[in-house]
C-alpha positions in Angstrom: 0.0 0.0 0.0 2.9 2.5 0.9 4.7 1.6 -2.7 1.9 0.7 -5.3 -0.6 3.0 -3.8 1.5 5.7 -1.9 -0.4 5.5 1.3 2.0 7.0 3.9 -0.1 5.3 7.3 -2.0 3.1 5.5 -4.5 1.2 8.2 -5.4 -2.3 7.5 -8.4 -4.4 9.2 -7.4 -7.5 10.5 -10.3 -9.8 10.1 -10.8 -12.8 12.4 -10.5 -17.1 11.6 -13.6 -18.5 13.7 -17.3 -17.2 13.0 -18.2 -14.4 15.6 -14.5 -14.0 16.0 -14.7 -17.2 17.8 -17.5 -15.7 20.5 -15.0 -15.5 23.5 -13.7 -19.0 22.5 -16.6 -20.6 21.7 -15.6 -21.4 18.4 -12.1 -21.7 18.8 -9.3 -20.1 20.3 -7.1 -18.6 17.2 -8.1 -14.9 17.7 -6.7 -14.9 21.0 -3.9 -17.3 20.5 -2.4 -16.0 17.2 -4.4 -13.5 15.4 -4.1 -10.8 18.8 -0.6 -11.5 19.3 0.1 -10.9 15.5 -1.5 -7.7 15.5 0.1 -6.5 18.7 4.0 -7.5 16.8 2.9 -5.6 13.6 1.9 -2.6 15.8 5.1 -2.5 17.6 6.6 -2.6 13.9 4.6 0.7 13.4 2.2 -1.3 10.7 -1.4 0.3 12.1 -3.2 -2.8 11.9 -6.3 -2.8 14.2 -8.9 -6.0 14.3 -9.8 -9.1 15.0 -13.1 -8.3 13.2 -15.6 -10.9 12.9 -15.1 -11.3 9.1 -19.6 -11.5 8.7 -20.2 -8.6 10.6 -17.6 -6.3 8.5 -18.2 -7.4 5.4 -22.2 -7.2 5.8 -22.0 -3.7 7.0 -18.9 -2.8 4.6 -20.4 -0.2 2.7 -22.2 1.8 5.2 -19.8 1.8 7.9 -16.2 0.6 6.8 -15.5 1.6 3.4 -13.3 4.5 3.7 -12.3 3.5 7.2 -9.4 0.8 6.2 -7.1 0.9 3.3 -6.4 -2.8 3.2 -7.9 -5.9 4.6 -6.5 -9.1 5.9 -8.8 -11.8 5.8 -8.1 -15.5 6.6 -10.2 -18.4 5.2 
């Protein structure tokens, strides 16, 4: 985003593994195991990266709430 698209902070959604971002574990325990921690090292590297979303809930509400919110999106399927 910085070199194709000249973004200087470019802020990218981190979007969770388990439906309902795993719903406090109930469905896993991968946001809090590895997707938190990864987000927390790419902040400290100064990346603005800000999630675990619930990957249904942002995309269903995408265009009226998110859309010029994020400049790039990490989703995991």
């Amino acid at each position: 985003l910085k070199t194709q698209y000249k973004i200087k902070k470019p802020k990218i959604a981190v979007l969770a593994l388990n439906p309902h971002a795993s719903d406090g574990g109930l469905f896993g325990d991968e946001e809090f195991t590895k997707i938190k921690p990864a987000i927390e090292q790419a902040r400290k590297a100064r990346m603005n990266a800000v999630g675990p979303f619930a990957a249904d809930g942002f995309f269903s509400c995408w265009h009226s709430r998110h859309k010029n919110d994020f400049h790039g999106i990490v989703a995991m399927y």
